[in-house]
C-alpha positions as CSV (number, residue, x, y, z in Angstrom):
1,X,1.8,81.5,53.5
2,X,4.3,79.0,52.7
3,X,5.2,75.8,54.4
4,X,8.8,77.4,55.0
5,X,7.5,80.6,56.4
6,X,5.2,78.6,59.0
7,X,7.8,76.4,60.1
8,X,9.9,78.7,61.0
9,X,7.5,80.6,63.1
10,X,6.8,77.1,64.4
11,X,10.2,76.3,65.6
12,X,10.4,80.2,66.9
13,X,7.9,79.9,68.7
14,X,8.9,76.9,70.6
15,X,11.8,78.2,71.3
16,X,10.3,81.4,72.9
17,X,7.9,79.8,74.8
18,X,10.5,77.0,76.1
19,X,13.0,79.9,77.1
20,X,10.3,81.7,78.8
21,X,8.5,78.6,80.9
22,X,12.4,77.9,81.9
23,X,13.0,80.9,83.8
24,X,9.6,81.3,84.7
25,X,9.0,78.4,86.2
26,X,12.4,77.1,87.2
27,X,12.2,76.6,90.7
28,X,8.8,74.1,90.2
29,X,10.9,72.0,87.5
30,X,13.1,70.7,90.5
31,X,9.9,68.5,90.7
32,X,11.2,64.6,91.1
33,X,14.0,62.9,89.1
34,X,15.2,66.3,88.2
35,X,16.0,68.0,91.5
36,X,18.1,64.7,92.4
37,X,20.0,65.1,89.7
38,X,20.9,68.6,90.0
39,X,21.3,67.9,93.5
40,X,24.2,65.3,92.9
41,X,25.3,67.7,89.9
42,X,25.6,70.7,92.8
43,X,27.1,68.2,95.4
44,X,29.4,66.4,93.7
45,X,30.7,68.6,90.9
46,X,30.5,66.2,88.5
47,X,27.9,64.5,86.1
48,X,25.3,62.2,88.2
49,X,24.5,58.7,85.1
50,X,22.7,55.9,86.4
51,X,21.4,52.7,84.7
52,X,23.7,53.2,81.9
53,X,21.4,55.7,80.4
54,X,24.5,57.9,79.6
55,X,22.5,60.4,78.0
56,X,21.2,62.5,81.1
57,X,24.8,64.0,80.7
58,X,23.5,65.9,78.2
59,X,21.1,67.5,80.7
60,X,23.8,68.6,83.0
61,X,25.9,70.3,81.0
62,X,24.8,74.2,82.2
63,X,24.5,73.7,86.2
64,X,27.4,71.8,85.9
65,X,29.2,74.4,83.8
66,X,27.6,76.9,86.7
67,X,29.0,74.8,89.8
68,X,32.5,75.0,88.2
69,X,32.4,78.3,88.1
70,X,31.3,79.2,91.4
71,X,27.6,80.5,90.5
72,X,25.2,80.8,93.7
73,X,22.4,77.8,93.7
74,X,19.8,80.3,93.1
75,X,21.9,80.6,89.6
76,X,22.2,77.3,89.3
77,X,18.7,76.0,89.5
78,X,18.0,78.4,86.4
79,X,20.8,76.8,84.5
80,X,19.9,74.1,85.4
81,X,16.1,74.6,83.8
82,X,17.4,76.1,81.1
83,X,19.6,73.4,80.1
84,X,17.1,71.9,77.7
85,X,16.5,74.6,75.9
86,X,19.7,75.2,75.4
87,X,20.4,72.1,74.2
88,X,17.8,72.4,71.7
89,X,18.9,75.5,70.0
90,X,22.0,73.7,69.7
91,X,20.2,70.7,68.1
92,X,18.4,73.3,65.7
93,X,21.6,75.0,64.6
94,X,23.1,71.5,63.6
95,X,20.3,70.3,61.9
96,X,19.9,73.7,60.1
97,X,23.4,75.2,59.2
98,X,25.5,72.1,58.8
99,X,22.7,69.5,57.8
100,X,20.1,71.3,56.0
101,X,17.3,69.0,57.2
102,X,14.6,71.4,57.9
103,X,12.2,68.7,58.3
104,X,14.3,67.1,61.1
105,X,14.3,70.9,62.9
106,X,10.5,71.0,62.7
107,X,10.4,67.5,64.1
108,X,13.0,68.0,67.1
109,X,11.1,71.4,67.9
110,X,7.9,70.1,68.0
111,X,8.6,67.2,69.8
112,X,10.3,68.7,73.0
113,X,7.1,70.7,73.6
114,X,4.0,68.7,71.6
115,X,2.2,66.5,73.8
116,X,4.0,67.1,77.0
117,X,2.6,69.4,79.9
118,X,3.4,67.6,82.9
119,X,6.2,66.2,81.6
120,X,7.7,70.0,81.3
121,X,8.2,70.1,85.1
122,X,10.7,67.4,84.8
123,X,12.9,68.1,82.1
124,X,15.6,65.6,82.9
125,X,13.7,62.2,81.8
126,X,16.0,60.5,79.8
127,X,13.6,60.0,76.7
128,X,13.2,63.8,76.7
129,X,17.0,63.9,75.1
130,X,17.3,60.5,73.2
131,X,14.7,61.4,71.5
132,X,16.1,64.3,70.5
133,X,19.4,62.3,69.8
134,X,17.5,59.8,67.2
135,X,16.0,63.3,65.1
136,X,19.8,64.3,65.1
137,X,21.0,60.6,64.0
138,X,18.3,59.6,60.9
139,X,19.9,63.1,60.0
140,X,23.6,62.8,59.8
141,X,21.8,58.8,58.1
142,X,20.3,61.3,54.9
143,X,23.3,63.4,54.9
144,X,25.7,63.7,52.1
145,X,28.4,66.3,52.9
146,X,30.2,64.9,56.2
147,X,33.5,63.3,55.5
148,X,33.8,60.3,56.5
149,X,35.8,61.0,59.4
150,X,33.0,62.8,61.0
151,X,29.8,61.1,59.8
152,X,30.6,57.4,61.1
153,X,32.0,58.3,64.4
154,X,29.2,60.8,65.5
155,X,26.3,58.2,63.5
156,X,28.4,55.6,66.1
157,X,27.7,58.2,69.3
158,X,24.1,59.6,68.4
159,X,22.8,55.6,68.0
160,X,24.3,54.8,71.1
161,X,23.0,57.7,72.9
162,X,19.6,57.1,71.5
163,X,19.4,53.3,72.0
164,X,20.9,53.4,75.8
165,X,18.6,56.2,76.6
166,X,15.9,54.1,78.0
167,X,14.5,50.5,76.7
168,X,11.6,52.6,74.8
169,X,14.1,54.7,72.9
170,X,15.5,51.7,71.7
171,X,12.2,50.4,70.4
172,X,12.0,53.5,68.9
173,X,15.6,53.5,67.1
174,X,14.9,50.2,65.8
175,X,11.1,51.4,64.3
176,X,12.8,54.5,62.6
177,X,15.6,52.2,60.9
178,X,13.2,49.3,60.1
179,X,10.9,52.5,58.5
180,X,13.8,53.9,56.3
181,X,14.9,50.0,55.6
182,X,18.4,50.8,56.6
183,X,19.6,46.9,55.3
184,X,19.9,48.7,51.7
185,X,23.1,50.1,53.1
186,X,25.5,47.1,54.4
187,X,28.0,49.2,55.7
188,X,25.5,51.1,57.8
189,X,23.9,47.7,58.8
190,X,26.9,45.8,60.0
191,X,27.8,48.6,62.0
192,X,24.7,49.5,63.8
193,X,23.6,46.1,64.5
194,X,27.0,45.6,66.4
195,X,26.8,48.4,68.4
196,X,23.1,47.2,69.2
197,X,24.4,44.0,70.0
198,X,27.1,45.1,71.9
199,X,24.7,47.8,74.0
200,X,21.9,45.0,75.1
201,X,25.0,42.2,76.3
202,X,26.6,44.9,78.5
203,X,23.8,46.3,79.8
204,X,22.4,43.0,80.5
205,X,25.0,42.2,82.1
206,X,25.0,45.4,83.9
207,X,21.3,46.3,84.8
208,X,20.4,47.5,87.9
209,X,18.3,46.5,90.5
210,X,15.5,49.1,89.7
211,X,15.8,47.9,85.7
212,X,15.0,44.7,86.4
213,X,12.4,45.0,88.8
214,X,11.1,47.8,86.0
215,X,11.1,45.4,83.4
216,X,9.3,42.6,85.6
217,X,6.0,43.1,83.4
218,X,7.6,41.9,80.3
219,X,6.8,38.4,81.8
220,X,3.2,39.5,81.4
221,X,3.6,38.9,77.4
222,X,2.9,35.2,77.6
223,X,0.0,35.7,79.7
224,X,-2.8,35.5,77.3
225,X,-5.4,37.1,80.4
226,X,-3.1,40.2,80.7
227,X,-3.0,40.7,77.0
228,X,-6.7,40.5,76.5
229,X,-7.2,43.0,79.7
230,X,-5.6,45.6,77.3
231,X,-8.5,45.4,74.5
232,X,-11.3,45.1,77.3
233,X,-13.9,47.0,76.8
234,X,-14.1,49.4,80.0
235,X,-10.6,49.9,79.4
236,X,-10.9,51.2,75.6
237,X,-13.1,53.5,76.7
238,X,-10.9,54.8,79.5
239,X,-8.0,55.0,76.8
240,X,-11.0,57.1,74.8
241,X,-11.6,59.2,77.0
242,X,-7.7,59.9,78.2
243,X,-6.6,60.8,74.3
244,X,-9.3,63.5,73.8
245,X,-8.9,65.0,77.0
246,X,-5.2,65.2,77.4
247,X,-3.8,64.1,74.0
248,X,-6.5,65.7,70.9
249,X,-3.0,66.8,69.7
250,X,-1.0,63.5,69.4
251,X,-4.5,61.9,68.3
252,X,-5.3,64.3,65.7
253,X,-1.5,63.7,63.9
254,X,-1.3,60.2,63.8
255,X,-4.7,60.1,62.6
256,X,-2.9,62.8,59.7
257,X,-0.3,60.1,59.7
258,X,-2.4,57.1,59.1
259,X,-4.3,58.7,56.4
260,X,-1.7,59.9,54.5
261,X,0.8,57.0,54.5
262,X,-2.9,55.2,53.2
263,X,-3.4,57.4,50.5
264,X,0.2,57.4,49.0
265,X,-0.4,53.7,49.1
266,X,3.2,53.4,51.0
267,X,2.2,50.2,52.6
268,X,5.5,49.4,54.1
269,X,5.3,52.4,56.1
270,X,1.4,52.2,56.9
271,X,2.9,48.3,58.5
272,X,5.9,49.9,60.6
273,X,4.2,52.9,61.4
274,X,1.1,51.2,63.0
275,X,2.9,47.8,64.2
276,X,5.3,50.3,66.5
277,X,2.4,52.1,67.9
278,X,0.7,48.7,68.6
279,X,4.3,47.4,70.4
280,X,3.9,50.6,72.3
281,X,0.1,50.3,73.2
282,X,1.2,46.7,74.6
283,X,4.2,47.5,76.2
284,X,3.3,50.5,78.1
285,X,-0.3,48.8,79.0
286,X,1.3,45.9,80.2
287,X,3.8,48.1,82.5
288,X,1.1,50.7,83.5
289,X,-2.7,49.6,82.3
290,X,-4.1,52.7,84.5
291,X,-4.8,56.1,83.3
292,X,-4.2,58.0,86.0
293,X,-2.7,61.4,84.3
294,X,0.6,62.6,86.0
295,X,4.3,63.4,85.3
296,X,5.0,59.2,85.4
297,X,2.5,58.7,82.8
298,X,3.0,61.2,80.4
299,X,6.7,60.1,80.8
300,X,5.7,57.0,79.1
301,X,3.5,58.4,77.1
302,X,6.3,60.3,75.6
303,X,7.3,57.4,73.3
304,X,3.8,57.3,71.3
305,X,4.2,60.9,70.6
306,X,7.6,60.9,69.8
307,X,7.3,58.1,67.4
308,X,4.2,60.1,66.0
309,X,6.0,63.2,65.5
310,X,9.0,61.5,63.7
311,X,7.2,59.4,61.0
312,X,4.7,62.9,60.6
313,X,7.9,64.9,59.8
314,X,10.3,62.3,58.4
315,X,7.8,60.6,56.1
316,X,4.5,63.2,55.7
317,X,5.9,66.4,55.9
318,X,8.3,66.0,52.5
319,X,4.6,65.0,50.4
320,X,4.4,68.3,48.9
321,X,0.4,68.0,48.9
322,X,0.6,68.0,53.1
323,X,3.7,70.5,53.7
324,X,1.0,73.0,54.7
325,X,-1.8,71.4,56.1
326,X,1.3,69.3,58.8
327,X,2.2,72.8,59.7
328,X,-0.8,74.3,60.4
329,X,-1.9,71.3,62.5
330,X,1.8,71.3,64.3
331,X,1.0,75.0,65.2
332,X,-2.4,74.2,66.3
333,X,-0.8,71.7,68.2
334,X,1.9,73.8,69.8
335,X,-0.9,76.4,70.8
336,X,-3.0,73.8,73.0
337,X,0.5,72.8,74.5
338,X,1.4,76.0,75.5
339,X,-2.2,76.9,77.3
340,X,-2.5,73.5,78.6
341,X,1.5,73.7,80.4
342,X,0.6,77.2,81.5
343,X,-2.8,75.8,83.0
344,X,-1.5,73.2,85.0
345,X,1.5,75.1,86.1
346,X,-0.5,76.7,89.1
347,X,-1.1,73.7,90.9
348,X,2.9,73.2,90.8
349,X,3.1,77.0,92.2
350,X,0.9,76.0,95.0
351,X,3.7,72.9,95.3
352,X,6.5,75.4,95.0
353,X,4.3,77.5,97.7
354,X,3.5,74.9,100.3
355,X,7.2,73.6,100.1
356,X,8.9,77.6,100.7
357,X,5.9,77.9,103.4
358,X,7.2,74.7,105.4
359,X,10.6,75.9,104.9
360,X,9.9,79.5,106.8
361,X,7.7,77.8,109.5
362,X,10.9,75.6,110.3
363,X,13.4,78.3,109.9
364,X,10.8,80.4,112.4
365,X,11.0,77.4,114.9
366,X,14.7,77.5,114.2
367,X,14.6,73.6,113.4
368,X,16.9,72.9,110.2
369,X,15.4,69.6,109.9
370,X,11.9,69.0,110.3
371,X,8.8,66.6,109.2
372,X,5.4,68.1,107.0
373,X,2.3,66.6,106.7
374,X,1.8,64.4,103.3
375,X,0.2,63.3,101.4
376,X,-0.9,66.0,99.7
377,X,-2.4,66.4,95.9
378,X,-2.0,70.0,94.0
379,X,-4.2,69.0,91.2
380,X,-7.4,67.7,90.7
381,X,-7.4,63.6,89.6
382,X,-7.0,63.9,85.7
383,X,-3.7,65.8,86.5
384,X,-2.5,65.1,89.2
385,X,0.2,66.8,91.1
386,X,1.7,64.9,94.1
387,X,3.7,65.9,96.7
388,X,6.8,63.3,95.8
389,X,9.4,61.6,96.8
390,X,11.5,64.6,96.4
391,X,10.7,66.9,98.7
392,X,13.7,66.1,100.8
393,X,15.8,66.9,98.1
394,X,13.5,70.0,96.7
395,X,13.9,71.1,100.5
396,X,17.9,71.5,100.5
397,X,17.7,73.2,96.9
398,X,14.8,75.9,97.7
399,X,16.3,76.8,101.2
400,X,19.9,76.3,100.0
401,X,19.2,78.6,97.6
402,X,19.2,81.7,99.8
403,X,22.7,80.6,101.3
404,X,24.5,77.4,102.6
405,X,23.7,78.5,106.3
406,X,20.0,78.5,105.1
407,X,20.0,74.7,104.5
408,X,17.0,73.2,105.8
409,X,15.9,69.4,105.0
410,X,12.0,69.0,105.3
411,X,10.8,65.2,104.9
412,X,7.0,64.5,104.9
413,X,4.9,62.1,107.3
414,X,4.9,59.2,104.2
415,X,9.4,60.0,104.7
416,X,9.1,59.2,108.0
417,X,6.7,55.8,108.0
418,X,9.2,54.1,105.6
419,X,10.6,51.2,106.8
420,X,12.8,52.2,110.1
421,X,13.3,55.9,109.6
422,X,11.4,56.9,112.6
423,X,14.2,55.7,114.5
424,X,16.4,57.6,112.6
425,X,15.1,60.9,113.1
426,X,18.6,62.1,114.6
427,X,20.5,60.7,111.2
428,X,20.6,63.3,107.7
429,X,17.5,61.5,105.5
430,X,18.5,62.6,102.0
431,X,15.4,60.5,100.4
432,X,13.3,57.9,102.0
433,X,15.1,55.5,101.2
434,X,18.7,56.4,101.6
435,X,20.4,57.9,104.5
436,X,23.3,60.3,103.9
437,X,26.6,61.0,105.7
438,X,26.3,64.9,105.9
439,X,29.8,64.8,105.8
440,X,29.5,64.1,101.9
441,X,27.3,67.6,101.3
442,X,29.6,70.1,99.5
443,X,30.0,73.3,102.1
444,X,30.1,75.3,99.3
445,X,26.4,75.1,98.7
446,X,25.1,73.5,102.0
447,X,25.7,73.2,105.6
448,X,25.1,69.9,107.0
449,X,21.1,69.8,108.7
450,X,21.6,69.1,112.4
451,X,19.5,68.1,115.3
452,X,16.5,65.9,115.1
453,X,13.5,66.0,112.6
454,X,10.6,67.3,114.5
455,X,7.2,67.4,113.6
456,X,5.5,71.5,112.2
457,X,2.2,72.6,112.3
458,X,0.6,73.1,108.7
459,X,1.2,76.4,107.4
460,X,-2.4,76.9,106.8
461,X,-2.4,80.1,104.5
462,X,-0.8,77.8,101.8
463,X,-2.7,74.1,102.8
464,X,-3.3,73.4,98.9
């Protein structure tokens, strides 16, 4: 069959599979970041951007659409899972119809489901779309037939959105220009590396208190012990053991990668390709150097395989002798991803579960604010599935959900112990960390929690 045909059964399927898992699954992908977000999203009416990274706008757009039109929460939350999928059709359709870079559509498919399964069940991390928006920009970089009018502005818009999306998106900007040697065209040059310029001096001088304390471990690069701790031995094999058990997939194509680029003899590619995935190895060692498999770490992860996936399509796929064999692996790829998303997914039904359970044994006790036990894990330790942070805010979606007069805000026993909320119990604790006027909710969607949070009994026909 040929390479053509494959793809596009490739990219279908994705697309299928993505559309289903969405609706499926949309109430367990309020899990962490992303149920804040929509929260703000439904609250506030408007887009919720933080740390600069402008580019979770582009993972509003549908819920937000939704809230100004009125739609019910329970509508909402599906938009609001859908979103991405949307968003990728969208991506497709550009990069099909108007660019004719099939390549770039096999690469922007694969990557929003290839090497993620965890990371499904938050679909608002920022990587997740600039990603997405760097496939789109090298594009509109190769293209021929925009005007000028339309090419430099939107190349100006994509690179931003790509570079601000998170510091490992711009590591991975720079990789894909440094691969394609974008110096050959000065007018290209001069104009990126401004904007670059201009991007890291504002949002220097901008960053955030949790940027900065994020970034903390790049102090650990002139610490020669800290650098030698990421080639020890016990930890190789723990990185050994990690790849074949939860990334064979990423593994197995940049192996493909590796040995093509090799035996083409395209040496200045073999350099980038490996000295990027190196950067990466140290960078994300340096801020994480434990293997513990969750949503967090397969967040980071995300880089390695999106930088994988781009050089396999943008610089293997086009070899005429690999067309095939790429594809093939790709779908091979995309059918492990699909069975292992679908496996893990129970243990965030037994999250969505306990959560709905603790709900009904506070509406039962007719308490609209009350405390759960935690913590909890839903998964065994190589995926684990924690309770989170979130389940304040998880709590106002789910119960929300049946009607604003159903609001009901659950925070858990880890909630309680944080600094001086216990004496806060009477106060509206939106997270942990930050206590809300529940003057600010939006009627609309929720009415305001009252009373004081009191301590329920486990609902023990869903203790995980």
């Amino acid at each position: 069959m040929p390479w053509d045909r494959l793809s596009l059964i490739l990219v279908g399927t994705i697309v299928l599979f993505l559309g289903w898992f969405s609706i499926t699954f949309a109430e367990e992908r309020l899990f962490s970041d992303s149920s804040y977000y929509l929260f703000h999203v439904v609250n506030d009416g408007w887009f919720r951007v933080e740390h600069g990274r402008w580019v979770l706008a582009l993972s509003q757009l549908l819920p937000l659409l939704g809230t100004k039109s009125g739609l019910p929460l329970s509508a909402l939350i599906t938009l609001h899972s859908l979103n991405n999928v949307v968003f990728l059709i969208a991506g497709l359709l550009l990069l099909s119809r108007v660019l004719r870079d099939h390549h770039a559509a096999v690469a922007l498919a694969a990557v929003q489901l290839i090497g993620l399964s965890h990371g499904l069940f938050c679909p608002i991390f920022e990587l997740y779309y600039g990603v997405a928006l760097l496939i789109l920009f090298r594009a509109v970089v190769q293209d021929t037939t925009l005007s000028a009018y339309v090419r430099w502005p939107l190349l100006a818009v994509l690179f931003l959105g790509a570079v601000s999306s998170h510091f490992l998106g711009m590591l991975l900007t720079v990789g894909t220009l440094v691969m394609d040697r974008c110096w050959r065209d000065r007018k290209l040059t001069i104009l990126l590396g401004s904007l670059l310029v201009l991007h890291v001096v504002l949002h220097l001088l901008t960053l955030s208190a949790y940027e900065a304390k994020n970034l903390h471990f790049i102090r650990d690069l002139g610490d020669p012990s800290k650098l030698l701790g990421l080639v020890d031995a016990a930890r190789l094999g723990e990185l050994g053991h990690s790849l074949l058990r939860h990334y064979p997939d990423i593994t197995v194509l940049g192996a493909l990668n590796l040995f093509a680029l090799v035996a083409a003899k395209r040496w200045w590619e073999v350099v980038v390709f490996s000295g990027v995935v190196f950067v990466l190895f140290v960078l994300v060692g340096l801020h994480s150097p434990g293997f513990l498999h969750d949503r967090y770490r397969e967040q980071l992860n995300f880089a390695f395989t999106a930088w994988i996936i781009i050089i396999l399509c943008h610089q293997v796929l086009p070899m005429a002798r690999y067309k095939t064999l790429i594809v093939v692996q790709l779908c091979l790829a995309v059918v492990l991803r699909i069975v292992m998303a679908i496996d893990v997914s129970k243990y965030y039904t037994a999250r969505k579960a306990w959560h709905r359970a603790c709900i009904e044994v506070a509406r039962s006790a007719q308490l609209s604010k009350a405390i759960i036990p935690a913590p909890f894990d839903f998964g065994p330790a190589d995926d684990l599935v924690d309770l989170s942070w979130s389940t304040s805010v998880e709590s106002l979606l789910l119960s929300a959900s049946a009607g604003p007069e159903q609001t009901i805000s659950l925070i858990t026993y880890l909630d309680e112990a944080h600094e001086d909320n216990a004496a806060h119990l009477d106060a509206f604790i939106f997270r942990r960390w930050e206590i809300m006027d529940t003057a600010a909710l939006n009627p609309y969607y929720f009415r305001a929690p009252t009373g004081r949070y009191t301590r329920i009994d486990y609902p023990i026909s869903h203790k995980p």
